[in-house]
Wavefront OBJ file of the C-alpha trace (Angstrom):
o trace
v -2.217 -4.891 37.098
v -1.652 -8.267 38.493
v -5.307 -9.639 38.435
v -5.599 -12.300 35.555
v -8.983 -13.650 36.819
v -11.486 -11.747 34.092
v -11.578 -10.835 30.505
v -12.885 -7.672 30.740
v -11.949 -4.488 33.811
v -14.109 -4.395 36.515
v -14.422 -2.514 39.795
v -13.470 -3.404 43.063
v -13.809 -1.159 46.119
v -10.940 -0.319 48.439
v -11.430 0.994 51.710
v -13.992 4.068 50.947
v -12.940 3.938 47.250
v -13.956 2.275 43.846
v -10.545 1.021 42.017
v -10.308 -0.020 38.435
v -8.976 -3.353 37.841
v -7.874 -3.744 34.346
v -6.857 -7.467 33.791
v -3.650 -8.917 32.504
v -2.742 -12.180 30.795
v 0.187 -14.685 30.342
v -1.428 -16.038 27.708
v -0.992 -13.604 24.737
v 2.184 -12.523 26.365
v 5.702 -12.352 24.731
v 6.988 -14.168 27.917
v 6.009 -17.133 26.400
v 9.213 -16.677 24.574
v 11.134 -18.042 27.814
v 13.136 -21.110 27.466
v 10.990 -24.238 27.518
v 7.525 -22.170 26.455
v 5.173 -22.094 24.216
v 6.956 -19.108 21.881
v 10.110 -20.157 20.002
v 9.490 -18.355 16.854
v 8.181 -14.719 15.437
v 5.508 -16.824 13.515
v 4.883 -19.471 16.436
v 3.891 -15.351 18.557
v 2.012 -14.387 15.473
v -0.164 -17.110 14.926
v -0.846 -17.280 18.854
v -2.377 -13.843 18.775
v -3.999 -13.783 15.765
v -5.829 -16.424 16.488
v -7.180 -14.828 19.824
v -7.614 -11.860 18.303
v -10.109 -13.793 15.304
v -11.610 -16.046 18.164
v -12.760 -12.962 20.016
v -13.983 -10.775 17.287
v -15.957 -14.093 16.390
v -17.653 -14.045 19.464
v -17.712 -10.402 19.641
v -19.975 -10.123 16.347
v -22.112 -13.411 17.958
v -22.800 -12.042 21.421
v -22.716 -7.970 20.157
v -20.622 -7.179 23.099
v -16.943 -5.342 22.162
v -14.174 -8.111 23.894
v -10.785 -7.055 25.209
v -7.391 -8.722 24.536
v -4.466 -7.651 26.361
v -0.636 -8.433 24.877
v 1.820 -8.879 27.222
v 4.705 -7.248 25.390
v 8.422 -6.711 27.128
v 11.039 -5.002 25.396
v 13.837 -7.573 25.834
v 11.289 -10.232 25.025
v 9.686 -9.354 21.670
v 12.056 -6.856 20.595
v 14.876 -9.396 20.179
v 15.618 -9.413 16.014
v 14.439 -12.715 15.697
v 11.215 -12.411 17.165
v 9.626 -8.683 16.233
v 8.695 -9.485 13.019
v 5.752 -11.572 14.811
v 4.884 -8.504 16.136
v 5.077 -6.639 12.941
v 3.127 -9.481 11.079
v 0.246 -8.884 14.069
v 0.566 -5.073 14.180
v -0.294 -5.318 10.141
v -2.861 -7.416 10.616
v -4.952 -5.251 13.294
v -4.414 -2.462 11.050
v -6.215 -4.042 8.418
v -9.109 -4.693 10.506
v -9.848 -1.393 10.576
v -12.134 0.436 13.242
v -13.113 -3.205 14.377
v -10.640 -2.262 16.617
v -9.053 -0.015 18.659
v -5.307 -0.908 19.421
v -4.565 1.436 22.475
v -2.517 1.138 25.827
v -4.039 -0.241 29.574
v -4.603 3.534 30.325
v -6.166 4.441 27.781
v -8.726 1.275 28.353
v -8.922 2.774 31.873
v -10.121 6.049 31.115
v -12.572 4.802 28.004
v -13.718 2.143 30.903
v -14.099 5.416 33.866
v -15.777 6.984 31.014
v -18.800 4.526 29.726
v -18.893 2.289 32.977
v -18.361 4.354 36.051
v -18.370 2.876 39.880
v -21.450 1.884 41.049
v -21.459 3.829 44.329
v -21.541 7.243 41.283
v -24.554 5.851 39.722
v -26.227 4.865 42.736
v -27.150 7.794 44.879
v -30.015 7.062 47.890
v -32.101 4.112 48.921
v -35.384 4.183 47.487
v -37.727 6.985 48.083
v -40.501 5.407 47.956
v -42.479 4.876 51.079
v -44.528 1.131 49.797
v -43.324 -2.406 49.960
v -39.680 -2.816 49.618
v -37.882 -6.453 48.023
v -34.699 -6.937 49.284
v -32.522 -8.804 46.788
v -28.783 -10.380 47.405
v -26.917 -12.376 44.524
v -27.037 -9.563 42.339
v -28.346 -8.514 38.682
v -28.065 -11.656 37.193
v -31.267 -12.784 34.548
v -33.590 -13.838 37.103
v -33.391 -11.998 40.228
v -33.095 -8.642 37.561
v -36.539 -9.990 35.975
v -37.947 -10.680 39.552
v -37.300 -7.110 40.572
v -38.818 -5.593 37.261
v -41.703 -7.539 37.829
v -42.117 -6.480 41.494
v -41.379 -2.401 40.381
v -44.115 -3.034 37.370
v -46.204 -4.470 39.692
v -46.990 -2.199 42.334
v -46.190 1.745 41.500
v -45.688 2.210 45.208
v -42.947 -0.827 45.418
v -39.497 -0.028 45.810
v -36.447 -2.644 45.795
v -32.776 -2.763 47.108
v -30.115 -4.902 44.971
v -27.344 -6.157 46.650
v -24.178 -6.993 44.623
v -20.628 -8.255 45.114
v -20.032 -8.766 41.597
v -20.791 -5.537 40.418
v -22.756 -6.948 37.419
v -24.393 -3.492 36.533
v -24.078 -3.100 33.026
v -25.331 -1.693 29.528
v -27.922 -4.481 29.592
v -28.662 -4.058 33.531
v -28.838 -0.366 32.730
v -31.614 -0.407 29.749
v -33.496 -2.728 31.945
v -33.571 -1.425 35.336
v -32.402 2.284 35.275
v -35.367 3.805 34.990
v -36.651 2.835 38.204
v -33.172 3.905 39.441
v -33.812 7.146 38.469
v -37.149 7.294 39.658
v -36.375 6.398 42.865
v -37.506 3.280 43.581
v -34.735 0.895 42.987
v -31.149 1.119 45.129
v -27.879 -0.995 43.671
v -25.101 -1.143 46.235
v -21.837 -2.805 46.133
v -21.496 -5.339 48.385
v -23.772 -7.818 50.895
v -26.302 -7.818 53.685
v -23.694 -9.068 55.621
v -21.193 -6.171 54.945
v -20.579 -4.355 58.382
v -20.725 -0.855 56.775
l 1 2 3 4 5 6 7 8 9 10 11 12 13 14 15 16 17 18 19 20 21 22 23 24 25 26 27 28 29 30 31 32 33 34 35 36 37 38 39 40 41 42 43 44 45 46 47 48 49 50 51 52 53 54 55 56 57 58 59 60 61 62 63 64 65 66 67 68 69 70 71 72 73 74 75 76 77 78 79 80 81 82 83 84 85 86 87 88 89 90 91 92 93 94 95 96 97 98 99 100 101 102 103 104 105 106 107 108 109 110 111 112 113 114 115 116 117 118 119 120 121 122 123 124 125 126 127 128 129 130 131 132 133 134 135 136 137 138 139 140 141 142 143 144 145 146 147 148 149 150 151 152 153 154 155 156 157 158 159 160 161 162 163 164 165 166 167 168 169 170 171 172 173 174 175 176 177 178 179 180 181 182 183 184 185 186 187 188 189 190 191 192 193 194 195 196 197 198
């Protein structure tokens, strides 16, 4: 992936098709070991990571929402004598974390994201049913407009609603608040604007 504009994948749609973007970083990234960088020891690579690892278990355990923390590793790079005993030092520090978490490759995040947070166009499937008043809604899911369309849904069993998003901000939370109406029919999600020509 060459996207290093979000901490967590997301999905984007190309031509007729959702596409997983899994972010990448140059931050925790052994190619800070380049001349004139941030790296220039094993310890100076340890203590960078570990720290971001810490800082986003911290807010992790604050905000109950997992994080993700990609490491940049290249062979040449960090497995250069002097410099994989950083890795070692972090390697034996995630393992004593336990199941807080879950060291695994970009791939593997892919299919665990597929899995638990699938395209929107799969979990939307038809404009609303419902024959009532419809509220049209662009900017998304965010905390108001998704508490102005639960309100409208409660307020009228007849009402139906249409969310337009670019950002794709349906999530767990998004989910718990507005699915059911999804799945009754009566509220539509689609990627995307009024202004889309599709």
């Amino acid at each position: 992936s060459d996207a290093y504009n979000d901490d967590l994948p997301y999905w984007v749609q190309v031509g007729d098709r959702s596409h997983l973007i899994v972010p990448y970083t140059l931050c925790t990234n052994d190619s800070k070991f380049a001349p004139g960088r941030a790296f220039s020891t094993a310890d100076s690579f340890f203590t960078f990571c570990k720290d971001a690892l810490d800082a986003l278990m911290q807010e992790a355990k604050a905000t109950g929402r997992p994080k993700m923390m990609s490491i940049g590793l290249h062979p040449r790079l960090i497995g250069h004598p002097a410099r994989i005993a950083g890795l070692w030092k972090l390697l034996d520090h995630m393992k004593s974390l336990g199941d807080q978490v879950w060291v695994c490759r970009r791939a593997d995040i892919a299919r665990h994201w597929h899995m638990l947070h699938p395209p929107l166009t799969s979990q939307i499937l038809a404009a609303p049913s419902v024959t009532g008043p419809r509220l049209l809604v662009t900017g998304g899911a965010g905390f108001v407009l998704s508490n102005l369309v639960r309100q409208w849904l409660h307020s009228d069993p007849t009402a139906s609603a249409v969310i337009f998003d670019r950002a794709q901000a349906w999530d767990e939370q998004v989910e718990a608040f507005l699915g059911p109406f999804v799945r009754e029919g009566r509220l539509a999600f689609f990627v995307g604007d009024v202004t889309d020509e599709e």
